[in-house]
C-alpha positions as CSV (number, residue, x, y, z in Angstrom):
1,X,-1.9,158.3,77.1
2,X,-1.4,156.7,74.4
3,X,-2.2,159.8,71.7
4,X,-3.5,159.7,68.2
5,X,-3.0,156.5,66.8
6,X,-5.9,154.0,66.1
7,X,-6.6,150.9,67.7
8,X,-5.1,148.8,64.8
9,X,-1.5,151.2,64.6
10,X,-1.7,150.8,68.2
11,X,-1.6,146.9,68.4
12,X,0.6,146.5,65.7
13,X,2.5,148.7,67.2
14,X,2.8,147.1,70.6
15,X,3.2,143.8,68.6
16,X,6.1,144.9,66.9
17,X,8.0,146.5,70.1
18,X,7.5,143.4,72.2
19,X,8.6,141.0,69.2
20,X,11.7,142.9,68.5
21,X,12.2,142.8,72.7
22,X,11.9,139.1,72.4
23,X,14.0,138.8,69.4
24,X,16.8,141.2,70.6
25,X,17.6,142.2,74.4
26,X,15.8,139.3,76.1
27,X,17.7,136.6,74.4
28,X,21.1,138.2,75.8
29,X,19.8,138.2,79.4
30,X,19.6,135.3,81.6
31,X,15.9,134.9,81.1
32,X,16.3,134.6,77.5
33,X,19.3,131.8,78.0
34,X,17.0,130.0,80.3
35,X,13.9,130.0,77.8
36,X,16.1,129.2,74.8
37,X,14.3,127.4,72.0
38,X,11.2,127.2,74.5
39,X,10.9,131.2,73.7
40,X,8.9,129.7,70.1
41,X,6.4,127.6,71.6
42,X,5.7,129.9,74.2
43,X,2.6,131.8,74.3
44,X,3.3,135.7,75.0
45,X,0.7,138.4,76.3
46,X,1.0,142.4,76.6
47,X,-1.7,142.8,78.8
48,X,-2.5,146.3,80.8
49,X,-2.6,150.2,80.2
50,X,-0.7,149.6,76.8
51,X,-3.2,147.4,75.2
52,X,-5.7,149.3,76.5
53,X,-4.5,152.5,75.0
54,X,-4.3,154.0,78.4
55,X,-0.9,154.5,79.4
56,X,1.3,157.1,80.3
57,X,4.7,157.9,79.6
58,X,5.9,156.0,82.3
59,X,3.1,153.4,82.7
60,X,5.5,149.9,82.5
61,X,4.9,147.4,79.9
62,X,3.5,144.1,80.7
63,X,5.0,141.0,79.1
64,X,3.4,137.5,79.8
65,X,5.7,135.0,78.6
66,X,3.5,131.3,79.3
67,X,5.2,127.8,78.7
68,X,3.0,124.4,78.6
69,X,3.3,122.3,81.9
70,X,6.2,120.1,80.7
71,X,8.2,123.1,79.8
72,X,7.6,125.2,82.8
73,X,8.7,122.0,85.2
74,X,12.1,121.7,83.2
75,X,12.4,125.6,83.1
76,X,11.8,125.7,87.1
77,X,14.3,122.9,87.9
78,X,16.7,125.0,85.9
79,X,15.9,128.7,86.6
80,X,16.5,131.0,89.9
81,X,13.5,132.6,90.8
82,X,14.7,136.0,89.3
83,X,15.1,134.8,85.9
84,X,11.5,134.0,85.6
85,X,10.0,137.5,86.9
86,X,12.3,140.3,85.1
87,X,12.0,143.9,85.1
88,X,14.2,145.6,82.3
89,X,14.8,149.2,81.7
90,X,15.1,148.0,78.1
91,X,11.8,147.4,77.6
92,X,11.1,149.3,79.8
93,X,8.9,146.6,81.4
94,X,8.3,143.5,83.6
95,X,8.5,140.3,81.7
96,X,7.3,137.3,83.3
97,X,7.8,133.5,82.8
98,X,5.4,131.6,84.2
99,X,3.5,128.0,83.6
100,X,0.1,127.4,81.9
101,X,-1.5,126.7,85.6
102,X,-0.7,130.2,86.6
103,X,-3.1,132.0,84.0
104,X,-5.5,129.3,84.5
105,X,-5.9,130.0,88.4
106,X,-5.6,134.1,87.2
107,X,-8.2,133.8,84.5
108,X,-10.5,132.2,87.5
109,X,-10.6,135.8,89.0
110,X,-12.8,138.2,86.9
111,X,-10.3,140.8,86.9
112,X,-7.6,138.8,86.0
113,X,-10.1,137.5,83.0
114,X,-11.2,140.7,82.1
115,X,-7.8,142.1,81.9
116,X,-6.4,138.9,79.7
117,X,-10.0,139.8,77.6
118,X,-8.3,142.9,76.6
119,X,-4.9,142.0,76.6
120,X,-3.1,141.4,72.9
121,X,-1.5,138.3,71.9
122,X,1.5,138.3,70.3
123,X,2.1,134.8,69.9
124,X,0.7,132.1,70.5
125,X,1.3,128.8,68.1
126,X,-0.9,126.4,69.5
127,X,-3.8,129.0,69.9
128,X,-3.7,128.0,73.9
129,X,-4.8,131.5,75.6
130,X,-7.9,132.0,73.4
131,X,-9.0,128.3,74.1
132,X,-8.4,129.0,77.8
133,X,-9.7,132.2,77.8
134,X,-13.1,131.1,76.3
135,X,-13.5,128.0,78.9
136,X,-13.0,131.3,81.6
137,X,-15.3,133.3,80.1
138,X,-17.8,129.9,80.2
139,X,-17.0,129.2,83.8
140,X,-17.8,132.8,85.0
141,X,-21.1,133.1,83.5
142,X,-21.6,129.7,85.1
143,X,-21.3,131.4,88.2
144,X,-22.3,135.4,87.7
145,X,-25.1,134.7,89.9
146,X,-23.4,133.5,93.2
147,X,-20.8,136.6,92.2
148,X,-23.8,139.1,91.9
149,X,-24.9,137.9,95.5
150,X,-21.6,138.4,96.8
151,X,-21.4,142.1,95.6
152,X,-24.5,142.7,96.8
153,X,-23.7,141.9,100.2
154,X,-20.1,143.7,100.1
155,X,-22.1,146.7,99.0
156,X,-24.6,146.8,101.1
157,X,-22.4,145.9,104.2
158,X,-19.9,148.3,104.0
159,X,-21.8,151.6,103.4
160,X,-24.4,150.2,106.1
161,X,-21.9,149.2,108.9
162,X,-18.7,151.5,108.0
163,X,-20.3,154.3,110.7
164,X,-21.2,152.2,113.4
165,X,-17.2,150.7,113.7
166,X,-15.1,152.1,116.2
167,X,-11.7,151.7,114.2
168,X,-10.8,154.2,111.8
169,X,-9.4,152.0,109.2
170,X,-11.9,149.4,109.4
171,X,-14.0,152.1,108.6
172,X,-12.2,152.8,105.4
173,X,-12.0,149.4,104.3
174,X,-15.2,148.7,104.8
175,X,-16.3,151.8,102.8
176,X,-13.8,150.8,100.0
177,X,-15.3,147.6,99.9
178,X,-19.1,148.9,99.7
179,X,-17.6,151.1,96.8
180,X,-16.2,148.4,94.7
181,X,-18.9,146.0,94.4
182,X,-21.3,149.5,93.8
183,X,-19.0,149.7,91.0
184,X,-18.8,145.9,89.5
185,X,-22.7,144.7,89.9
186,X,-23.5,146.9,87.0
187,X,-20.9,145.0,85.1
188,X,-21.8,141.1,86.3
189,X,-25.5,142.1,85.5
190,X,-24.3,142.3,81.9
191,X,-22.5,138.8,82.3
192,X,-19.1,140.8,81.9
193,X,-16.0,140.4,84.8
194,X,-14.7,143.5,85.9
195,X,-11.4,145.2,85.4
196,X,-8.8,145.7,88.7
197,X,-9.8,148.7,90.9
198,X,-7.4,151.6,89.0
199,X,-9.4,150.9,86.0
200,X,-13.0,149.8,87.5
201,X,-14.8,153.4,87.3
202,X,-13.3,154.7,83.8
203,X,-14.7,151.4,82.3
204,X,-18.3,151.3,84.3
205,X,-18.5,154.7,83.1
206,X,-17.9,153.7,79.4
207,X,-19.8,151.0,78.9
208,X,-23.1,151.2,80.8
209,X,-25.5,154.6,80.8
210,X,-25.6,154.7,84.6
211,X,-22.0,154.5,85.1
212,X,-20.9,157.7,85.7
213,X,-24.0,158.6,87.9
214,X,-23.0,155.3,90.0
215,X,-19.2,156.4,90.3
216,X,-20.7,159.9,91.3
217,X,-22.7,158.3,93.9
218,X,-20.2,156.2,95.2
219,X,-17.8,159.6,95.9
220,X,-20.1,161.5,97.5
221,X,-21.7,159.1,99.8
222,X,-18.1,157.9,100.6
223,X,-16.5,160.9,100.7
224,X,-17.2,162.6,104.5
225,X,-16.8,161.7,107.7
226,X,-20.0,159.7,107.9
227,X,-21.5,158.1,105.4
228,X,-23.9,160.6,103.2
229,X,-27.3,158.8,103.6
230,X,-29.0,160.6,100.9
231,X,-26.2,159.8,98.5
232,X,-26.3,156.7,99.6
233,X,-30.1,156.0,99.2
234,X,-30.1,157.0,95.9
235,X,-26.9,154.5,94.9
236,X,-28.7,151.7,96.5
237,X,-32.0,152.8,94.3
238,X,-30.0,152.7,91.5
239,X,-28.1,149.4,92.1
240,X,-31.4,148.0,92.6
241,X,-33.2,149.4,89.5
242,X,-30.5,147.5,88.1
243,X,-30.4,144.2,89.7
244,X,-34.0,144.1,89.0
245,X,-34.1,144.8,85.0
246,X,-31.1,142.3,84.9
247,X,-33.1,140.0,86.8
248,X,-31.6,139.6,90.0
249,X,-32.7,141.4,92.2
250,X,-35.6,139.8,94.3
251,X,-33.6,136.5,94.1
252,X,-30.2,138.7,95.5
253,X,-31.9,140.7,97.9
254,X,-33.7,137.5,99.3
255,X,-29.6,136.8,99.9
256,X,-28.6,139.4,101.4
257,X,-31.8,139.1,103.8
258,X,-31.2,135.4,104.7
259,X,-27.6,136.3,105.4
260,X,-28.1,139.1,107.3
């Protein structure tokens, strides 16, 4: 973890290490040749369990180095694949270079949003990741309710239909999938995207009042052989409660019912 320090030492902190990576061991590698001058105009992102204050001592650091369109089509017609996605013991990190279309289509997904949220930018000139990660943020709302009905289903599918499949990990990947969107409907009724799976319970459970009685749900009625029903039961209660007061819920269960 990442000890003592407070959220501002932290970042500066962060800021500092990947700057001086930038400035110093990157530029002698062939990924720093390639990027040359581009390197200043670039925008760069640490985004993961560092700027989230939730790494370990070996949790990698993750370096997002994005170029404007132009720059990224000369840098490709020049580059090897391997120069533009670099993992350095230096760091010790991944660094990679990649085009402004790339975090547009990753800020699309809610985790990939969510995690660029919470990311830190180190630099970024022409102020391009906030404007892009703002229009994201617009877009999902635009579209929290279609997501909401989708996690519904997904939930209610896989904890409902995991026991009747005859295939053992069918069963399990249905059950994983019932678990998940148990976890990230409390989050999309509060209009928020969701962080990736390793990090989905510890920040349901800190942010919203039910969480941790959700995550504890979701364990025991996944945990056996068969589904726990009564464990069960009392998630889906609880996810409803919560559709409701965000209202959602008669319009997502009516959903769920047509599509079923």
């Amino acid at each position: 973890m990442s000890g003592g320090l407070g959220i501002e030492q932290r970042q500066r902190a962060l800021a500092e290490r990947v700057r001086a990576y930038l400035d110093g061991p990157l530029r002698d590698l062939p990924t720093g040749v390639r990027l040359g001058p581009r390197l200043g105009g670039a925008a760069v992102l640490a985004v993961g369990a560092h700027p989230l204050g939730v790494a370990g001592e070996r949790s990698p650091l993750q370096v997002e180095v994005v170029l404007a369109a132009d720059e990224w089509a000369r840098l490709c017609a020049q580059a090897r694949p391997s120069d533009l996605l670099l993992s350095d013991p230096s760091l010790p990190g991944v660094v990679r270079v990649r085009g402004v279309d790339w975090l547009r289509e990753r800020l699309e997904d809610p985790a990939g949003l969510w995690l660029r949220q919470r990311g830190m930018i180190v630099h970024d000139p022409a102020g391009r990741v906030g404007d892009l990660v703002r229009q994201a943020l617009a877009d999902f709302r635009g579209r929290v309710d279609g997501l909401v009905a989708a996690a519904y289903r997904h939930f209610r599918e896989g904890f409902e239909t995991a026991d009747a499949t005859l295939d053992g990990l069918g069963r399990r990947l249905l059950l994983a999938r019932g678990v998940e969107a148990a976890l990230v409907l409390p989050l999309l009724c509060r209009c928020e995207p969701y962080p990736p799976p390793e990090w989905l319970s510890w920040h349901l459970s800190r942010v919203c009042d039910e969480g941790e009685q959700i995550a504890g749900l979701c364990g025991r009625a996944a945990a056996g052989t068969a589904v726990d029903l009564q464990a069960y039961a009392a998630l889906r209660r609880l996810i409803d409660d919560t559709l409701d007061a965000a209202g959602h819920g008669e319009a997502t269960v009516r959903a769920y019912r047509q599509w079923a």
